[in-house]
N, C-alpha and C positions, 0 to 999 in steps of 0.2 A: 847115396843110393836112391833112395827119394826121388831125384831130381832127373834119374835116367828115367824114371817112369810120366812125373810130371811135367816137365819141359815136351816129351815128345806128344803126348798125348794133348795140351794146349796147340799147338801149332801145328800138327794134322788135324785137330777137331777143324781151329782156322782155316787153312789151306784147302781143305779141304769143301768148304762151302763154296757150292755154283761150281765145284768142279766138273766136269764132264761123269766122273764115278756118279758124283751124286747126282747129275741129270739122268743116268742110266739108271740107279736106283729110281727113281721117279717112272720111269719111261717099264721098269718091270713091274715096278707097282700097277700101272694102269693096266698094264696088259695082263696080270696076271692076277691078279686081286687076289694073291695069296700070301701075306705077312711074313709066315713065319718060317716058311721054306726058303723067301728070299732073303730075310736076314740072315738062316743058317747058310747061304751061298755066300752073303760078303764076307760073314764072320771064315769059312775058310779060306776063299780065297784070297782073302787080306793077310790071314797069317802065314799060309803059303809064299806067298807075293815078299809081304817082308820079312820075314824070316830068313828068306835067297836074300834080298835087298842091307838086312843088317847081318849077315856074315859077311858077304863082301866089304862093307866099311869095315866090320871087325877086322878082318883081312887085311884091307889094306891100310889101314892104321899103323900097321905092324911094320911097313917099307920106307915110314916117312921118321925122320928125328919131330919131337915135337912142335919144335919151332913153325917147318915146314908147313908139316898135320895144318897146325892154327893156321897159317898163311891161306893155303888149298882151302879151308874150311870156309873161312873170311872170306872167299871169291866165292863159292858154291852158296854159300848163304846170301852174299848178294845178288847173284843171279835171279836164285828161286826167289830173292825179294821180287826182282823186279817180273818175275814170270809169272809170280801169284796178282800182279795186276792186269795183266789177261786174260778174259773172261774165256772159260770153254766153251765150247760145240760139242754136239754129239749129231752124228747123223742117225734118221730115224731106222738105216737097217746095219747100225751096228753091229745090233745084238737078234735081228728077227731071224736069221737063219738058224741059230739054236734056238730059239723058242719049242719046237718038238722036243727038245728034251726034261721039258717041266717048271718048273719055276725055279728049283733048289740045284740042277747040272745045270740050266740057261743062267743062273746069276753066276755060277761058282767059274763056269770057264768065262764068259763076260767079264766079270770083276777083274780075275787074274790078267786076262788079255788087256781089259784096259787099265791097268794100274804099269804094265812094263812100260817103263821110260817117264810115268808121269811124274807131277813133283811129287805129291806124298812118298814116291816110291826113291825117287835120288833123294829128298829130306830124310828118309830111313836109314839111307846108306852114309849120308852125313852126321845121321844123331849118332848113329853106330861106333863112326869113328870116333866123334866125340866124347861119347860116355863110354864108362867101362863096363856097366853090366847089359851088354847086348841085347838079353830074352827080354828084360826091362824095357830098352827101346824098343821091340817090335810090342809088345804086350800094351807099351803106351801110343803108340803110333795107331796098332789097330784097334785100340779102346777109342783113338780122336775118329779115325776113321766112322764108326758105329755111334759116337757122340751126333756126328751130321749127317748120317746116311738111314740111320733109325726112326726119326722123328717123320724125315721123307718119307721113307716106306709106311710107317702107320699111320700118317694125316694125308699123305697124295699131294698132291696139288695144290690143297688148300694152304698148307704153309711153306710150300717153294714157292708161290707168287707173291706173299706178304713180306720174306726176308729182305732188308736192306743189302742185296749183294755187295753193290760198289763199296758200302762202306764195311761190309767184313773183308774184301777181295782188301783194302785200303788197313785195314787192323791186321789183318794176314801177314803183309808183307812187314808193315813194321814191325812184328815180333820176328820175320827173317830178318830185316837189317837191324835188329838188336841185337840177335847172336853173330852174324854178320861182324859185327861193332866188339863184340867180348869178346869170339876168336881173334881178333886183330889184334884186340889188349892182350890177350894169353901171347900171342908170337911174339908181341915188344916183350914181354912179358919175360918171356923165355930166352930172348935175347937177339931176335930180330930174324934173322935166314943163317938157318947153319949147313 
């Protein structure tokens, strides 16, 4: 049970550094030098965001034999290994067109907006599948998510230019091709493609 919470929230914390979220984070901080309105935007939007993201893994969890599940999983994991060594972009008018709506509605549809399709958001929908207590997954996903999106928002600048990107973008993914590597073992595991 533990481990729905812990695994997911390591590896979005991961992933999640020099993501595009977290350069937008960055990028509301400046423009709005308002803390705590923008935190309470990620903090919804993330749960929003995955919440939709881990019922659908819970979901479709349910259509595959296990075997399969691990198979699918082992591919999705390596993928997002290898997508989390590409650095994101943001463009600067992202998110300027909702800026009239304050710091706390400009982060919370921003956030939501840029979290669909990113990795954290298909890693929610694979930790989902994976683990069994779902709300766990989303609860650790967007505990990682606030892990690297908070320190942004309260220092600015000063500590998104000091972080070693390459080499968290480089530890990021090897914690995806580790579970990558586990679900492969679970599918032999389970006795190969049924």
């Amino acid at each position: 049970m533990l481990e729905s919470l812990s695994v997911p929230t390591l590896i979005v914390a991961l992933a999640e550094i020099g993501d595009k979220t977290q350069l937008l984070a960055l990028l509301l901080a400046a423009r709005f030098r308002q803390p705590w309105p923008i935190i309470a935007g990620i903090i919804a939007a993330t749960l929003a965001n995955h919440f939709a993201a881990g019922a659908i893994g819970n979901w479709v969890a349910g259509f595959f034999s296990a075997a399969n599940l691990s198979w699918i999983l082992a591919a999705c994991f390596a993928t997002v290994a290898l997508w989390t060594l590409v650095p994101d972009t943001l463009d600067d008018d992202e998110s300027a067109g909702f800026t009239r709506y304050g710091p706390f509605l400009t982060t919370l549809i921003a956030f939501f907006i840029a979290e669909m399709g990113d990795k954290t958001q298909v890693a929610t929908v694979m930790l989902a599948a994976q683990y069994p207590h779902f709300v766990l997954v989303v609860m650790g996903t967007t505990l990682g998510m606030l892990i690297a999106n908070v320190p942004v928002v309260l220092l600015g600048n000063f500590a998104a230019e000091r972080l070693p990107l390459t080499l968290i973008r480089r530890l990021a993914a090897c914690a995806f091709g580790v579970l990558a590597l586990y679900a492969g073992y679970q599918a032999l595991k389970l006795g190969g493609i049924a």
